[in-house]
N, C-alpha and C positions, 0 to 999 in steps of 0.2 A: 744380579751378577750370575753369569753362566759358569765361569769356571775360574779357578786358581791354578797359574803355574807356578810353582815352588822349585828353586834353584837352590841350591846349597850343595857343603862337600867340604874339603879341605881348602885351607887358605893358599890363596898363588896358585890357581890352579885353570883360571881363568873365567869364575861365575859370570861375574859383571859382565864380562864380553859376550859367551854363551848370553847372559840372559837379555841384553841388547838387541843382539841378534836375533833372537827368537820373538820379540817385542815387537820389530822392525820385520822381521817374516808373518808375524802373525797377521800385521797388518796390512799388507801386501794381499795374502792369502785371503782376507777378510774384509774388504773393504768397508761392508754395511756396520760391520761392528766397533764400536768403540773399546779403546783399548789404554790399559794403563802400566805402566810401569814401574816398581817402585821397591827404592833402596833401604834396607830394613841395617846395614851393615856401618857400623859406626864410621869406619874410614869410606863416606861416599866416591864414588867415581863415577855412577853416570854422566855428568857434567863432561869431564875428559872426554869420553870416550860418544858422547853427542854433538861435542863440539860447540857447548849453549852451555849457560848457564843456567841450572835447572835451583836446587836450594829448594825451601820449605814452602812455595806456593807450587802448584799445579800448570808445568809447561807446558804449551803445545807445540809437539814436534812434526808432527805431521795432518794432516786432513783427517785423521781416527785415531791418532797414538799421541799419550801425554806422559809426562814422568812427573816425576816428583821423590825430593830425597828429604824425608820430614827428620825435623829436630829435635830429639828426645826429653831435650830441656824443657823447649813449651810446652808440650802435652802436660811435664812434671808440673811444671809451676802452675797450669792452670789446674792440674791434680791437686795443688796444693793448697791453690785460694777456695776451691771448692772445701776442702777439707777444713781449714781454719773455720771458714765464715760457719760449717757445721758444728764444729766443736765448740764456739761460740756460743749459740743456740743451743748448745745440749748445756753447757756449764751454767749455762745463765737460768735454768729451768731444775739443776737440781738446787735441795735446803741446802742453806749453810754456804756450799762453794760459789753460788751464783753472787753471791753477797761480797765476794772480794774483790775490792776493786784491781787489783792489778791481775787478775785472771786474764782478761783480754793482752795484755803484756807478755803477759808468762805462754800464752798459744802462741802469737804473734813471732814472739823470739827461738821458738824449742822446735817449732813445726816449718821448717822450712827445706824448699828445694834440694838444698844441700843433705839436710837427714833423712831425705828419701830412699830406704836400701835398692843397689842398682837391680837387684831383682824386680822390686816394683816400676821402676824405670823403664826397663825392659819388657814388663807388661804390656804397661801405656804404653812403649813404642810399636811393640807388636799389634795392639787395637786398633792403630794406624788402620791396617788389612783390612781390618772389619768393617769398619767407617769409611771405607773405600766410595761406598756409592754418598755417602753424604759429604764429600770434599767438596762439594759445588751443587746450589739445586739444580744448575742446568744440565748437567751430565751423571748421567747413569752410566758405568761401565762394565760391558757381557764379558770382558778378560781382562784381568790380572794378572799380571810376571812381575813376582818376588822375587825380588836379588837380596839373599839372607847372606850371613856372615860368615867366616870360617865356622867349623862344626863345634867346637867348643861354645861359642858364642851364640852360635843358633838353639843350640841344647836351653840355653841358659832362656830364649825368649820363650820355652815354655814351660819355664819354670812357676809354679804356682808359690807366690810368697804369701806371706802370712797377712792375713787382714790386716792394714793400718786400720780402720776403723777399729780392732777388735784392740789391737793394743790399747790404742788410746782410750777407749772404754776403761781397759781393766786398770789402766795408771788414773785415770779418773777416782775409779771406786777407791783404789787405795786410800789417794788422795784423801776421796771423801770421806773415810774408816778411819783413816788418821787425825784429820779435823774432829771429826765425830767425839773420839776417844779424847780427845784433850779437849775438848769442853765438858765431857762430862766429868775427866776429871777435876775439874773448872769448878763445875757443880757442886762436888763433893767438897771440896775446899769450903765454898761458901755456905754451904750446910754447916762442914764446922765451926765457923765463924760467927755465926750466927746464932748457933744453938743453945750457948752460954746465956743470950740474952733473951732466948725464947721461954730458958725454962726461968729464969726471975721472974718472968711479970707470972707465972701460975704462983 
């Protein structure tokens, strides 16, 4: 990828159109190069203003210019099966917690698309960008035109949120410290239960 054009600003103000336009001029101007277009702004509207239906695969609008207006959801959910089937494998590998059988339950039902903070959402939407040249192996593309969101909302896609992995880590260990601790006091109980009948037989 040669370059990034980044559009943003105030809402109403007419990005989407500008960044259309300048998609459609670039490639005019450019013919040898491939060119992409792409809707980072929750209320899509290239579609409208193409006159096509574009949505979350990779349109071709012209002989070098393609769009595409990706779904914030799927990136999540596939964020998120990646994320389960880890957490799985980590539970299942430490003492004590891997041993419960409803553990797989308990990721399955707590870790979902829905508890994703929109901050993280907004990550993976914005990675979108990056991933630019792997949308398809057949097509590498030398430009980029980002149609971002009102300013509020574009702030917000570079917003760096908190590790889920780290979270889930540290609710883990709890988890595990807590287990931990009430079997040992587990332990202690059976020490004294026992110990009446250890010192008879001396």
């Amino acid at each position: 990828m040669e370059r990034i054009v980044v559009l943003g600003g105030k809402g109403g103000v007419g990005k989407s159109s500008i960044s259309a336009a300048t998609a459609v001029k670039l490639s005019k101007l450019l013919p040898e190069k491939k060119i992409l277009i792409i809707s980072f702004d929750m209320a899509h509207n290239l579609s409208d203003l193409f006159e096509t239906q574009i949505g979350n695969d990779l349109t071709k609008l012209s002989e070098n210019l393609w769009a595409i207006e990706p779904d914030p959801n799927i990136y999540a959910e596939l964020y998120t099966k990646e994320l389960i089937e880890k957490l799985k494998t980590l539970m299942k590998q430490m003492p004590i917690v891997g041993f419960i059988p409803q553990i797989e339950e308990y990721i399955d039902t707590t870790f979902t698309t829905d508890s994703i903070p929109l901050a993280l959402k907004n990550a993976m939407f914005f990675q979108k960008i990056l991933d630019a040249e792997d949308l398809t192996q057949q097509i590498q593309f030398d430009i980029v035109v980002a149609d971002f969101p009102p300013t509020g909302n574009m702030i917000a896609l570079f917003e760096i949120p908190e590790d889920q992995v780290t979270t889930v880590l540290k609710y883990s260990l709890n988890f595990y410290n807590s287990i931990k601790s009430t079997m040992n006091d587990l332990g202690k109980m059976v020490k004294k239960f026992i110990a009446p009948f250890s010192d008879s037989k001396k």
